[in-house]
C-alpha positions as CSV (number, residue, x, y, z in Angstrom):
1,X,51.7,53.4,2.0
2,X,52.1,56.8,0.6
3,X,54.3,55.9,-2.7
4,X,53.9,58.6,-4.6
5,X,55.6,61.7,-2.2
6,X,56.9,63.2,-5.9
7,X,53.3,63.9,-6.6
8,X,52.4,65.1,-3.5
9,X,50.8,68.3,-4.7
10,X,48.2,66.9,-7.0
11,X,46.6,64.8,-5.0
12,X,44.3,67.6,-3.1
13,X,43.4,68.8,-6.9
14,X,42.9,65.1,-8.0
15,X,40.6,64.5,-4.8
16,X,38.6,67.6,-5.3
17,X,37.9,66.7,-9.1
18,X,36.6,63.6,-8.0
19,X,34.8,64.7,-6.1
20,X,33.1,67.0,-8.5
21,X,32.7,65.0,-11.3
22,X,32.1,61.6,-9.6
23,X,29.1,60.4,-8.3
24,X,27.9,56.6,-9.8
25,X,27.9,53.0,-8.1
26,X,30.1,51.0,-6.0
27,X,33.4,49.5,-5.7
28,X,35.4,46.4,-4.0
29,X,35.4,48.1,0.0
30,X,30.9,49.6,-0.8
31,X,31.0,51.0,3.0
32,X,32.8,53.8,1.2
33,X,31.1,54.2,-2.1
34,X,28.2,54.6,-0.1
35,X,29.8,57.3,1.9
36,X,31.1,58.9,-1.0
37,X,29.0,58.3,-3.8
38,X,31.6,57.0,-5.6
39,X,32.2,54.9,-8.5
40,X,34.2,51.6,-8.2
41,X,36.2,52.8,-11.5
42,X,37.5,55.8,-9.1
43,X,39.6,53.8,-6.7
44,X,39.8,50.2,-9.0
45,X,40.7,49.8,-12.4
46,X,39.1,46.1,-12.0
47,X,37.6,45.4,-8.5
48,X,39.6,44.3,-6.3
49,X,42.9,45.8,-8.0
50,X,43.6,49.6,-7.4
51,X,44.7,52.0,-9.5
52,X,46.5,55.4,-8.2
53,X,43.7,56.8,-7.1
54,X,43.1,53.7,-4.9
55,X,46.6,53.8,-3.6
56,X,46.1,57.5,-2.9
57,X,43.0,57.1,-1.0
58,X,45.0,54.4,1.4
59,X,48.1,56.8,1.3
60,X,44.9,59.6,2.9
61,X,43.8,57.2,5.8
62,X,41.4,55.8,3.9
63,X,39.3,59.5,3.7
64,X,38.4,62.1,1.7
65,X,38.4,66.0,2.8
66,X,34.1,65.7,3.0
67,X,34.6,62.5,4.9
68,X,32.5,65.0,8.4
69,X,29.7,65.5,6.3
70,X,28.1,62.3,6.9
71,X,29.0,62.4,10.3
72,X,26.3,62.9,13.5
73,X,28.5,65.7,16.2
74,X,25.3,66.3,18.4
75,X,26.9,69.7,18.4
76,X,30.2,68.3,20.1
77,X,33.2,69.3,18.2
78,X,34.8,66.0,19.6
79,X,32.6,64.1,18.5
80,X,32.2,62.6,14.7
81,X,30.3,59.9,14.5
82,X,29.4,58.3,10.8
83,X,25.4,58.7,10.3
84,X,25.0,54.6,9.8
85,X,27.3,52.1,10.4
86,X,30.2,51.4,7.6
87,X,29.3,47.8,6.8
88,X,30.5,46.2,3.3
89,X,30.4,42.4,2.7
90,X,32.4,40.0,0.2
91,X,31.2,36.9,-1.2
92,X,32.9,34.3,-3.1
93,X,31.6,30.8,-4.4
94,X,33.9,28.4,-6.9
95,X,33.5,24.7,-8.5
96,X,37.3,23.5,-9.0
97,X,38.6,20.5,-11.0
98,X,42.5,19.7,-9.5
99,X,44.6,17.2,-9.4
100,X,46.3,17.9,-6.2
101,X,45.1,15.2,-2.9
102,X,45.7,15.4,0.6
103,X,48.6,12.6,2.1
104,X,49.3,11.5,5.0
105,X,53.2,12.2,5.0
106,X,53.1,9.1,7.1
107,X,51.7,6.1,6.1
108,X,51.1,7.9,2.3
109,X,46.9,7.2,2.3
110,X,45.5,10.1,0.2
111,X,42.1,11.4,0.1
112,X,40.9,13.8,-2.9
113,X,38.3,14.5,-5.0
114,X,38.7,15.1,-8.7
115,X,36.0,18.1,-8.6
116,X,35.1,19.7,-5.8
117,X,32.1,22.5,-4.7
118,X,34.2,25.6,-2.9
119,X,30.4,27.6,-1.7
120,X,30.6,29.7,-0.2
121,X,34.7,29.5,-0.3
122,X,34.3,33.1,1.8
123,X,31.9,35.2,3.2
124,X,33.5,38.4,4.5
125,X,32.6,41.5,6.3
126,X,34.3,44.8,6.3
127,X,34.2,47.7,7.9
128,X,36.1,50.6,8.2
129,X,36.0,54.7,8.9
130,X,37.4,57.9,10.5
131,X,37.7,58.6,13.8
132,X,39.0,61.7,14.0
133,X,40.9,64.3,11.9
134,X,43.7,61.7,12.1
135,X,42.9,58.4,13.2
136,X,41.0,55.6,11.2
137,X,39.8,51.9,11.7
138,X,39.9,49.2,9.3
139,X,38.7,45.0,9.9
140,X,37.2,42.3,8.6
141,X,35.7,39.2,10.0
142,X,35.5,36.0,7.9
143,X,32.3,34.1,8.5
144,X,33.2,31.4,6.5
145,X,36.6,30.7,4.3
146,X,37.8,27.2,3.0
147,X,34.6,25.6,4.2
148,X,35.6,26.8,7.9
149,X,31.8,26.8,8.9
150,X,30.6,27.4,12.7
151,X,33.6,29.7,12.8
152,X,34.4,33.6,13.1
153,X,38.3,34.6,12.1
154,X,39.6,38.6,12.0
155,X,42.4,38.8,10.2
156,X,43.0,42.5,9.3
157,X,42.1,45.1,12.0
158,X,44.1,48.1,13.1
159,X,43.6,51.8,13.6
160,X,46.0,54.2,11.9
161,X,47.5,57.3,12.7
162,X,48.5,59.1,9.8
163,X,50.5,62.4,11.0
164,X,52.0,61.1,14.7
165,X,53.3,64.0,16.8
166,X,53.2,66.2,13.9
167,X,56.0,64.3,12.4
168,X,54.5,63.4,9.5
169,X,55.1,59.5,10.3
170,X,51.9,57.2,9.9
171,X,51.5,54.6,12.6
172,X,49.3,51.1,12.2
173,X,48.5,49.5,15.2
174,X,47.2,46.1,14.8
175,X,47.3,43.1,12.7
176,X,48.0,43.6,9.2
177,X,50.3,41.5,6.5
178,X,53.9,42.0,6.8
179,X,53.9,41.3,3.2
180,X,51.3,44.5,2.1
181,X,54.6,46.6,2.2
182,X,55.3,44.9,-1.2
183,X,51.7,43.4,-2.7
184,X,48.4,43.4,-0.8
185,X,47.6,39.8,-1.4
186,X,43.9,41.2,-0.7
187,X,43.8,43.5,-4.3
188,X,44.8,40.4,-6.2
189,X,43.2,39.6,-9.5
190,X,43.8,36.1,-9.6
191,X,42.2,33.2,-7.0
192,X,46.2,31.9,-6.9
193,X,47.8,33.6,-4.2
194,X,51.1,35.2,-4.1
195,X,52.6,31.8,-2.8
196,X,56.4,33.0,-1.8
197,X,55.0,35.2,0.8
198,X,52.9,32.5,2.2
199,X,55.2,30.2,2.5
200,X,58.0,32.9,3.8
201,X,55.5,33.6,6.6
202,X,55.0,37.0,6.6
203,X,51.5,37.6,5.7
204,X,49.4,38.7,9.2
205,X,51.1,39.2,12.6
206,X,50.3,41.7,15.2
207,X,52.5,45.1,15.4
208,X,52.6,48.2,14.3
209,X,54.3,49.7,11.3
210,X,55.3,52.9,10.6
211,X,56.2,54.8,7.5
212,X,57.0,57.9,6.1
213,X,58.0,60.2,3.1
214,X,61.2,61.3,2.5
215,X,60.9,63.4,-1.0
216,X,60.9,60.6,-3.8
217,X,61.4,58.2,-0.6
218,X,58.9,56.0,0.9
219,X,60.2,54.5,4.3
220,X,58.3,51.8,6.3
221,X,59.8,50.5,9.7
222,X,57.8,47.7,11.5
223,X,57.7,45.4,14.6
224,X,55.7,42.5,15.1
225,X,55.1,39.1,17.5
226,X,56.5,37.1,14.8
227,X,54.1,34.2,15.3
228,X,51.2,34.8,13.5
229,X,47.7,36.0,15.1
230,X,46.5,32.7,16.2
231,X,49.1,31.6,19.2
232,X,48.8,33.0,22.5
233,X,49.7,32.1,26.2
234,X,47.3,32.1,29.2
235,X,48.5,34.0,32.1
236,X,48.5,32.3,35.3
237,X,51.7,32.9,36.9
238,X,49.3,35.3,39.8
239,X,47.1,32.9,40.4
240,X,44.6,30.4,39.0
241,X,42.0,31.3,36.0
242,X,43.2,34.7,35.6
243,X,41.2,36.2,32.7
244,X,43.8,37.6,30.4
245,X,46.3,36.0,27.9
246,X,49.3,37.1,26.1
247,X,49.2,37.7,22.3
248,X,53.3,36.8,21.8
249,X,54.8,33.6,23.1
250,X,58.2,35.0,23.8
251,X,60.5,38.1,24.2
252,X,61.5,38.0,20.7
253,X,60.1,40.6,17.8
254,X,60.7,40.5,14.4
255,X,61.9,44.1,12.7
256,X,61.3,44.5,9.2
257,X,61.2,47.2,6.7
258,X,61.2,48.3,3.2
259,X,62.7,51.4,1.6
260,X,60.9,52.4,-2.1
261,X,61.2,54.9,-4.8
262,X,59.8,56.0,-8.3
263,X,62.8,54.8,-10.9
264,X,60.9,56.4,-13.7
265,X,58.1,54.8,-14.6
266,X,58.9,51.9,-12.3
267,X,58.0,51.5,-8.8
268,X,61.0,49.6,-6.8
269,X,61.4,48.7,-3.1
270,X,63.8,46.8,-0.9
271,X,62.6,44.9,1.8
272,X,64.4,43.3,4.9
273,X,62.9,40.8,8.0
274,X,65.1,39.8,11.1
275,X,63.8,37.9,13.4
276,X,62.6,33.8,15.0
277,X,60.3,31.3,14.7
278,X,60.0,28.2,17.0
279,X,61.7,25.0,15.3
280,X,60.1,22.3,13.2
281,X,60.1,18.7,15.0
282,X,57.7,15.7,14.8
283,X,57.1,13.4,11.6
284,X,58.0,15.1,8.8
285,X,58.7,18.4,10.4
286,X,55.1,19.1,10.8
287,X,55.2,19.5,14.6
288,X,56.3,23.1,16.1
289,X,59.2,22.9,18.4
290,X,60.0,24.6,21.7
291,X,63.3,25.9,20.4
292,X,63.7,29.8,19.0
293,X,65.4,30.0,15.8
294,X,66.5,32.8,13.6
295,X,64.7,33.7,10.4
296,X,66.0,36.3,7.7
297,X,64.4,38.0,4.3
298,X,65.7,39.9,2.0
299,X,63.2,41.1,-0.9
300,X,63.0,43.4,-4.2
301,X,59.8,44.2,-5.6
302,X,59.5,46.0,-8.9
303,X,56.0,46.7,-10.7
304,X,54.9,49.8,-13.4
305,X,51.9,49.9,-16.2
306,X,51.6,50.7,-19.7
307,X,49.1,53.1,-20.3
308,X,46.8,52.4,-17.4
309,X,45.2,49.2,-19.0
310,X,48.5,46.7,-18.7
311,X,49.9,46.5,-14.9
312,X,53.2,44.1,-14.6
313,X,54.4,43.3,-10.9
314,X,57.3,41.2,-9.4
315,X,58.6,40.0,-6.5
316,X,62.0,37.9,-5.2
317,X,62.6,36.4,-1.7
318,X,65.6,34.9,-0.3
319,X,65.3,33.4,3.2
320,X,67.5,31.9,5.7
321,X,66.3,29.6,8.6
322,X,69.0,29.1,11.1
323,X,68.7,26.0,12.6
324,X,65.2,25.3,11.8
325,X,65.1,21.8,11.4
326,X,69.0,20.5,12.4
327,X,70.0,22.9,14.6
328,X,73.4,23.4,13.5
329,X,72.3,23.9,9.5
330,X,71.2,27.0,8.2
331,X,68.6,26.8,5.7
332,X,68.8,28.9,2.6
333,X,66.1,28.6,-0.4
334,X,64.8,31.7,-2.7
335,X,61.5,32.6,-4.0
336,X,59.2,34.6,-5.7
337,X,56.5,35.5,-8.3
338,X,55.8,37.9,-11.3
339,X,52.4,38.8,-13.0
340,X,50.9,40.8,-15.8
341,X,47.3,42.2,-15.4
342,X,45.3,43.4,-18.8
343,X,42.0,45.7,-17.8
344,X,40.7,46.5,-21.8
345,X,37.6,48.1,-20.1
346,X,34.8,47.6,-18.7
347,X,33.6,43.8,-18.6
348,X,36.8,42.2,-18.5
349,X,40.1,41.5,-17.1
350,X,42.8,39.1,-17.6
351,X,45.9,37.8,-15.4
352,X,48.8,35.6,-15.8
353,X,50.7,35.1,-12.3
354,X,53.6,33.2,-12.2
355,X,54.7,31.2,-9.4
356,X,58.5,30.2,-8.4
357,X,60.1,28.7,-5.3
358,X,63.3,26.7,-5.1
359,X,63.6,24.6,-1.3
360,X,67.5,25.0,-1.5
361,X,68.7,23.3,1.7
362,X,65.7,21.9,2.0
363,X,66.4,19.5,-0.8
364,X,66.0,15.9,0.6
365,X,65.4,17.3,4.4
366,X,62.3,14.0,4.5
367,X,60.3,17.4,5.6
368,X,57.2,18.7,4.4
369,X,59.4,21.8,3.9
370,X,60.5,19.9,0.1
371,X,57.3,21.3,-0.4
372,X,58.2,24.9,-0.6
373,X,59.6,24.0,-4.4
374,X,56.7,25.5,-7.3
375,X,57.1,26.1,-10.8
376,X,53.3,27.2,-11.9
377,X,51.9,29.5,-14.5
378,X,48.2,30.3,-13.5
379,X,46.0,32.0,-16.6
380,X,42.6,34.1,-15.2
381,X,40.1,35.9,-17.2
382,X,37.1,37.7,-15.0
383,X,33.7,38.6,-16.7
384,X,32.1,41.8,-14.9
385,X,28.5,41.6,-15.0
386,X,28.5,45.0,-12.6
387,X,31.3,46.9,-11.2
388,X,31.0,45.0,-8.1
389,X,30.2,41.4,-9.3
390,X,32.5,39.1,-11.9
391,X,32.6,36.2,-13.0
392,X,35.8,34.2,-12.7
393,X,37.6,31.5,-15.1
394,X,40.8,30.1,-13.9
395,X,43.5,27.7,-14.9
396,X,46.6,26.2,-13.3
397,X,49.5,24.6,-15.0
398,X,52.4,22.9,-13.0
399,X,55.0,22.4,-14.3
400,X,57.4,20.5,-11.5
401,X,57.9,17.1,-12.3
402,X,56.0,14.2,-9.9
403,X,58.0,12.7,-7.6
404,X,57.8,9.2,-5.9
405,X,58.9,8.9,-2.1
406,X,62.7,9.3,-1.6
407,X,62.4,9.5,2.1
408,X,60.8,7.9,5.4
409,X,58.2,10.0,5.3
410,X,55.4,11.1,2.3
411,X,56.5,14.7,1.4
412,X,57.5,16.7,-2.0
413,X,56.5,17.2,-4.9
414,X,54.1,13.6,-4.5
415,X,51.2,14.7,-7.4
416,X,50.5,17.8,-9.6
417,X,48.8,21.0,-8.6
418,X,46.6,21.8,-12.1
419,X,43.7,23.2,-11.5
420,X,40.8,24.8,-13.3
421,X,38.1,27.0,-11.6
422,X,34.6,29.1,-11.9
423,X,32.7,30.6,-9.8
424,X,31.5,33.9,-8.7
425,X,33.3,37.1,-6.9
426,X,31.0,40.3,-5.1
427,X,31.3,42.6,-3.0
428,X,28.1,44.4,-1.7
């Protein structure tokens, strides 16, 4: 998202420096350090985490003003092919120690293992370039995540517009993560994810967003399915085995936008999310219903540096359910997460993330949903042997107290989620 309208006019002298004065290795997305020639340190100030530049490159459809140069036109001015194809692959492989185990919420058997080998815990190809004077492509395919072998999952992929009509409004078209308005869960420093925006669900859906500038305003206005990217229905109401299926399950679509500004050096941003989700039913609430319920958000996000080297971030949720479980309750719990990042140079960097969630009226629902409650404090310090290759130490401390069964059913807060992990991060 283009954040930083006030500044507006230095980025085509910013880009053209760089352009002049860069020309080294690779960074986090290499399909376009190998177009470029560019450093890493130009667009990350520790792979994957960006630093304005980054952010400014996004904000530019993910181009630079050279980006034709390396492009085949076969003399057709319509035509601007890239010269090889914009390949980049990520690779990650961890050995964790946790105390967490799977349950069965109903008859309470668990099954865990104190340590556990996470390799490869993803393998991921990108791939991304222009089109046009205006339009871009982005995906990635995951080849393997969470030891989901034998399996292929896209999770972001969309082409952008970035000037529609001569507006000046951007248009994605795609699926994307509702929750990159705020903080791209993908530029994280820390193997901990941002957990409120998980368990808020509204990280990928299909849509489009759009978003523009308003002087020291930043708009963004988006529309979605609003149930994920995996559902879809099979169309058969012309006849038997017709070949096509619907993406969205029912008339509904969720609106949501956020509205940011520069206050000083702070970046802040209110966000907002109306619309349903299909009930929970079944033992323990882990079955999806056939009934559509509403679903509201409301966030602030606020985030700023010191000196280029510390970055602080932070984000609050509250959320409402209506009728989610009892469909005459409403369902009101809060959530959210704040972190500090410390990039000293060039070998390492260092993150505390703090996790928070409080269930509200999900407080003794005998649902899995007890489980949105979190109180964590994760510590990670990253080793970078290149710019594109780190190594990665990671510690989790919970601090929720274990609970025993207060229900029918096996849910809450039943063991601790500590953790410790190493392993390895690249992107090549």
């Amino acid at each position: 998202m283009k954040r930083e309208e006030n500044r507006v006019w230095l980025r085509p002298v910013v880009i053209l420096g760089l352009m002049a004065f860069f020309s080294l290795q690779a960074w986090a997305a290499p399909m376009f350090a190998r177009k470029y020639n560019l450093s890493c340190t130009v667009c990350h100030s520790a792979f994957p985490k960006l630093n304005a530049f980054g952010k400014e490159f996004m904000a530019n459809n993910y181009r630079l003003p050279n980006w034709r140069e390396k492009t085949i036109t076969a003399d057709d001015d319509q035509l601007a092919l890239q010269d090889s194809i914009p390949l980049a692959f990520r690779l990650q492989g961890f050995v964790q120690a946790r105390d967490s185990e799977a349950v069965d919420v109903v008859t309470g058997e668990t099954t865990g293992a104190d340590t556990d080998f996470q390799a490869p815990y993803l393998i991921k190809m990108l791939s991304s370039a222009p089109l046009s004077e205006h339009i871009t492509y982005y995906f990635y395919a995951i080849f393997a995540e969470k030891g989901g072998n034998g399996e292929v999952i896209v999770e972001d992929a969309w082409f952008s517009y970035d000037d529609l009509f001569g507006s000046g409004i951007s248009m994605m078209l795609g699926q994307f993560q509702v929750s990159d308005l705020m903080f791209p869960r993908e530029t994280r420093l820390t193997f901990q994810d941002y957990m409120a925006f998980r368990m808020a669900g509204i990280t990928y859906e299909r849509g489009a967003l759009f978003s523009r500038d308003l002087g020291p305003i930043n708009i963004g206005l988006g529309l979605v399915n609003g149930n994920g990217i995996t559902e879809n229905v099979t169309i058969n109401s012309p006849g038997y085995r017709r070949p096509d299926h619907m993406f969205d399950n029912d008339n509904a679509k969720a609106v949501f936008g956020r509205i940011g500004t520069e206050l000083g050096p702070v970046s802040a941003g209110v966000f907002y999310y109306n619309g349903s989700q299909k009930n929970a039913t079944g033992d323990a609430g882990t079955e999806t219903g056939t009934r559509d319920t509403d679903k509201q958000i409301a966030g602030l996000d606020l985030s700023g540096d010191f000196g280029g080297e510390i970055y602080w971030y932070g984000q609050l949720l509250w959320n409402e359910w209506d009728g989610f479980i009892d469909q005459n309750t409403k369902y009101r719990w809060i959530g959210g997460f704040a972190g500090l990042d410390y990039v000293p140079g060039n070998s390492w960097s260092y993150s505390l993330l703090y996790n928070y969630a409080d269930g509200g009226d999900f407080d003794n629902s005998d649902t899995v949903y007890e489980g949105i409650d979190i109180n964590s404090l994760t510590l990670n310090a990253s080793y970078y042997f290149m710019r594109n290759v780190k190594g990665v130490i990671e510690a989790n401390a919970d601090f929720l107290a274990k609970e025993a069964q207060s229900g029918i059913f096996y849910t809450g807060h039943l063991s601790h989620e500590n953790y410790i992990l190493l392993g390895f991060d690249a992107a090549f």
